[in-house]
C-alpha positions in Angstrom: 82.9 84.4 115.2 79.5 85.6 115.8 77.6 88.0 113.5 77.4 90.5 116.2 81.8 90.2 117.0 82.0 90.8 112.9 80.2 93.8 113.0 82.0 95.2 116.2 84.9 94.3 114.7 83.6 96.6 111.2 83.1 99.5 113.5 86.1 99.4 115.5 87.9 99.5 112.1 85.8 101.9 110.4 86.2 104.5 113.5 90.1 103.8 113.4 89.8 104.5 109.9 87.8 107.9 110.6 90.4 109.0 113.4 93.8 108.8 110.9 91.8 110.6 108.2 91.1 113.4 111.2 94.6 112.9 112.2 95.4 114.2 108.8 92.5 116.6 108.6 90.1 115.4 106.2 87.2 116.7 105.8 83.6 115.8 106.2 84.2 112.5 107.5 81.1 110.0 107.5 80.8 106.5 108.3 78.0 105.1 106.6 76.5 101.5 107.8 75.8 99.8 104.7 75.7 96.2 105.8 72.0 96.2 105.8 71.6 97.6 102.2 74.6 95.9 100.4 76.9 92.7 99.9 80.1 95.7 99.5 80.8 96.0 102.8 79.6 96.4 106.4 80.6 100.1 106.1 82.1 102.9 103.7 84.4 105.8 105.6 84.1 109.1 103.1 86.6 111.8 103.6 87.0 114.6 101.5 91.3 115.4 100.8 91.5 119.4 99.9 94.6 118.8 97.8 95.9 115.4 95.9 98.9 115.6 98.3 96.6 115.8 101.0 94.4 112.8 99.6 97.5 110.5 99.6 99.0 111.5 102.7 95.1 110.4 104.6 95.3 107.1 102.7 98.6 106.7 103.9 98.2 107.7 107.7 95.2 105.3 107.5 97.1 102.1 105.8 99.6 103.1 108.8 97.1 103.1 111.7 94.8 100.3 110.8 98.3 98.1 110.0 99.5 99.6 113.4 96.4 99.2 116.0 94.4 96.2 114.5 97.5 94.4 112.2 95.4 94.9 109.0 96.3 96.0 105.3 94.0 97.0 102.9 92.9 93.9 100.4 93.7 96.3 97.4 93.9 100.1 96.7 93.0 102.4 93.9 93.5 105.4 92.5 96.9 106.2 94.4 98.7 107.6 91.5 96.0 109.8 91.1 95.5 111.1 94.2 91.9 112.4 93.3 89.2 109.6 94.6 91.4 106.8 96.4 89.4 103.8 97.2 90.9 101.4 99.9 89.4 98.1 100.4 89.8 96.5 104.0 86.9 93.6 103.2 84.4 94.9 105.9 85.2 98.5 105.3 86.0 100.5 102.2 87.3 103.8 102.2 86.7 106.4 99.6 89.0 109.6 100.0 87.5 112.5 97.5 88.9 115.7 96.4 86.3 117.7 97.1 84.8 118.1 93.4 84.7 114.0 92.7 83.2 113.9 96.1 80.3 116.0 94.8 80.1 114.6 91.4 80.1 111.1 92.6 77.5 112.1 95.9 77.9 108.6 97.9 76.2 109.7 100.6 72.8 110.5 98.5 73.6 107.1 96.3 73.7 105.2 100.2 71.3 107.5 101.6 69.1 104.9 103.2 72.0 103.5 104.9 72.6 104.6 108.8 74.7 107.3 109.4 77.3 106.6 112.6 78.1 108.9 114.8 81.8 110.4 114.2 83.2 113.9 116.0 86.4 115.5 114.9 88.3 116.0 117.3 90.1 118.9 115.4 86.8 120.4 115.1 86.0 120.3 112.1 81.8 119.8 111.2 81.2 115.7 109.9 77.6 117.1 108.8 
């Protein structure tokens, strides 16, 4: 597999991840492009979960869709039990969905700030920015 098929690939994952956490309506859903600035991951997906209910049922709906549309599980989950920061690892992508106070505490997107931003539109509407 070619460097360039591995990053398609990423995306395509990273944007299926993105739609089931709009699915479930998430919040302030980024995809961040960190290949370039770290050996984590290609890219992080941040969503912000308005209740711990809410935060489990995205992680869910997203363990459900990736397994559905590209036959993948996450390599390892945390923080389920909690249901305030859950952090699924896919390998190329990791997923980080906040409650909306650990998401500002723990500001990812300022810490990876010099990583590209991708383009992702609700489709429910709700502002990604």
């Amino acid at each position: 597999m070619t460097t360039q098929s591995k990053l398609d690939e990423a995306l395509l994952l990273a944007q299926t991840i993105a739609q089931a956490a709009d699915e479930r309506k998430g919040g302030d859903i980024h995809i961040l492009k960190v290949g370039e600035v770290s050996y984590l991951a290609d890219y992080f997906v941040i969503v912000t979960g308005f209740s711990t209910a809410q935060v489990r049922a995205i992680c869910s709906t997203i363990a459900a869709s990736v397994e559905e549309t590209l036959g993948r599980l996450p390599l390892r989950t945390e923080g389920q039990s909690e249901g305030r920061w859950v952090l699924q690892d896919y390998g190329d992508v990791i997923v980080h969905v906040f409650m909306a106070e650990e998401r500002e505490f723990y500001d990812l997107e300022a810490f990876w700030g010099h990583a590209e931003i991708v383009d992702f539109t609700s489709e429910h509407g709700r502002p990604t920015l």
